[in-house]
Structure formats: C-alpha cells, structure tokens
C-alpha positions as a Markdown table, in Angstrom:
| # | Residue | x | y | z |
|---|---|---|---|---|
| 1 | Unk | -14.1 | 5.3 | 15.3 |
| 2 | Unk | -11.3 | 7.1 | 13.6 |
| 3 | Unk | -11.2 | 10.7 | 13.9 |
| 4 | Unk | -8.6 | 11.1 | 11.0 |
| 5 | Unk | -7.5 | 8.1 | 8.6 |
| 6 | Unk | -5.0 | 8.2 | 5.5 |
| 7 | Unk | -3.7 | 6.0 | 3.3 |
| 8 | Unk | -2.4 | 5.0 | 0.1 |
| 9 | Unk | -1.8 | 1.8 | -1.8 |
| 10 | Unk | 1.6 | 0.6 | -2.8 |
| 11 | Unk | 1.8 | -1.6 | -6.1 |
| 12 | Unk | 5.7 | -3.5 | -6.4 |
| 13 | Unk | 6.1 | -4.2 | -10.1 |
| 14 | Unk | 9.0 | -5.6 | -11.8 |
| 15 | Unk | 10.2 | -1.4 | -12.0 |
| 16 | Unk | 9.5 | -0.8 | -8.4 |
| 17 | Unk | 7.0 | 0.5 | -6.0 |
| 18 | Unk | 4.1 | 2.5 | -7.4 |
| 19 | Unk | 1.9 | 5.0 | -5.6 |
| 20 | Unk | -1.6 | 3.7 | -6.3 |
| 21 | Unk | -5.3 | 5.2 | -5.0 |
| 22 | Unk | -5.2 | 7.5 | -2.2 |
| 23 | Unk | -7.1 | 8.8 | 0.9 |
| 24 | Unk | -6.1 | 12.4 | 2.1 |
| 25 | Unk | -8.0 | 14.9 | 4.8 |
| 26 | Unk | -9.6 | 17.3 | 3.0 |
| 27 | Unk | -8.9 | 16.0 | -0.5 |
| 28 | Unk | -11.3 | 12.6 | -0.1 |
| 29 | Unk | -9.5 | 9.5 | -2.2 |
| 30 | Unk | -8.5 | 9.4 | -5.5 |
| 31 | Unk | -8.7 | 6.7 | -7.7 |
| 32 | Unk | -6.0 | 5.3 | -10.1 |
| 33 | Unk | -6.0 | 2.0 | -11.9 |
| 34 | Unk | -3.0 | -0.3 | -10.7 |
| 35 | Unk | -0.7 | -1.6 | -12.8 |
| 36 | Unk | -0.9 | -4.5 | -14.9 |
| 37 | Unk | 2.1 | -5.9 | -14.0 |
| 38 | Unk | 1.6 | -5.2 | -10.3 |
| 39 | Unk | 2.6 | -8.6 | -8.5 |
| 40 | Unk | 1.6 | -7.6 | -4.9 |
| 41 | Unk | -0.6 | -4.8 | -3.5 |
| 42 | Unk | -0.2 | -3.1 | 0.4 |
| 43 | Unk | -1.9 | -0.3 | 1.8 |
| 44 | Unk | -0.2 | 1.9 | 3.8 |
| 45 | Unk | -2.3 | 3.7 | 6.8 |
| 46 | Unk | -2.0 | 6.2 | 8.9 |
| 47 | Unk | -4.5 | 6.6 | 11.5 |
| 48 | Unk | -5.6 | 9.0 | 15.0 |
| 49 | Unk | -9.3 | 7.6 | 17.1 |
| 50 | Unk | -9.4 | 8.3 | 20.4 |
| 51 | Unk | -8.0 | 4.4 | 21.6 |
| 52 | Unk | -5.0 | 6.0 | 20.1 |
| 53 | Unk | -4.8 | 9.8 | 20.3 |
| 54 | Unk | -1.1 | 9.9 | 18.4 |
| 55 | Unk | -1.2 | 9.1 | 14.9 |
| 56 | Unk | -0.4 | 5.5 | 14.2 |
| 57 | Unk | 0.8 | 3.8 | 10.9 |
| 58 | Unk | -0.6 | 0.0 | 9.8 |
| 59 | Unk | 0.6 | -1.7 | 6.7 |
| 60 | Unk | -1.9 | -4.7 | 5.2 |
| 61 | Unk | -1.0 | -6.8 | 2.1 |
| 62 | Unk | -4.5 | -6.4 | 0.1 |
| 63 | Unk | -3.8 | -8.2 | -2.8 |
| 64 | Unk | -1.5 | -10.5 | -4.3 |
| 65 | Unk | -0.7 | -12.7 | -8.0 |
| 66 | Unk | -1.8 | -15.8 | -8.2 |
| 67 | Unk | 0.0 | -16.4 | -11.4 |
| 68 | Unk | 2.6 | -19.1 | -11.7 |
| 69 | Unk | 6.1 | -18.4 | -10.3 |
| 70 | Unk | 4.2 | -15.4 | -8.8 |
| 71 | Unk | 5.4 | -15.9 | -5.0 |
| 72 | Unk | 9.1 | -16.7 | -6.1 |
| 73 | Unk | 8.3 | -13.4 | -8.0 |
| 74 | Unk | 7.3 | -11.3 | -5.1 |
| 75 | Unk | 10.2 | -12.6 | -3.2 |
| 76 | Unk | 12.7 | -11.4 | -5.5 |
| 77 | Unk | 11.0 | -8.2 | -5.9 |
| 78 | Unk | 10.7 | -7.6 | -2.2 |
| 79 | Unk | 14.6 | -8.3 | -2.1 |
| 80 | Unk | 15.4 | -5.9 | -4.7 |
| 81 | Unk | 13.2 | -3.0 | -4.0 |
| 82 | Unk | 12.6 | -3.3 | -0.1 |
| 83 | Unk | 9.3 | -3.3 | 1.9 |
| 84 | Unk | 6.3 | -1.0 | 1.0 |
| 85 | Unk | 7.1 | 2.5 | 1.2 |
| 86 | Unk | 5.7 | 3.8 | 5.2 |
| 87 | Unk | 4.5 | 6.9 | 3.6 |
| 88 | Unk | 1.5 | 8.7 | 2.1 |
C-alpha cells in the first residue's frame, strides 16, 4: 500500500506538453479538462510504500487517439517535443 503517491498527467498536443489533473500531499487532486487536441495522454507518478522506502517515479501511457494518421501523429510529436515531462 503506498504511504505517499503523486502524480500528474501529461497531454502532448500539436503546441507541446500540457500539465493536466493532478494528485499532491496535502492538496488532494485537481481536476482539469484535457485538451481537445490532445493526441496522447501519460501520467507521471511518483511514489514511497514500504516495498520501496525511497521515492520512486513510474510513467504509464493512459490514453491515446484513435483518429486517422493519429500514431504517425504522435510519432512526430514525440520527436519534436521529447518524452513526457518526469515531473509533478
């Protein structure tokens, strides 16, 4: 069970990554509406349990277009604006 868990989600649009919702300690999670021209969706974590007593970072693809031309899209995006952000 995790003893402290963050994260936010990262939106890559045709402009560039976009800070989406959030989870902070002692703020709780705050919800924004993603971006209509969002082509691909990751959510950054950062996590401490007791398996793993250091905090620890994960990064998870949670969405994705399924719009035509969409993957040679995110492709292109990827290689213009870089990987999701590793940050809160």
């Amino acid at each position: 069970m995790a003893i402290n868990r963050q994260w936010t989600e990262w939106h890559l649009t045709p402009a560039g990554w976009v800070s989406g919702s959030s989870r902070r300690d002692g703020e709780g999670n705050v919800w924004r509406d993603e971006p209509g021209d969002r082509v691909v969706t990751f959510v950054y974590q950062e996590q401490i349990d007791k398996a793993h007593p250091t905090p620890h970072a994960t990064v998870q693809e949670s969405w994705r277009s399924k719009a035509a031309g969409a993957a040679a899209m995110v492709e292109a995006l990827l290689a213009q604006h870089g990987a999701c952000p590793h940050r809160l």
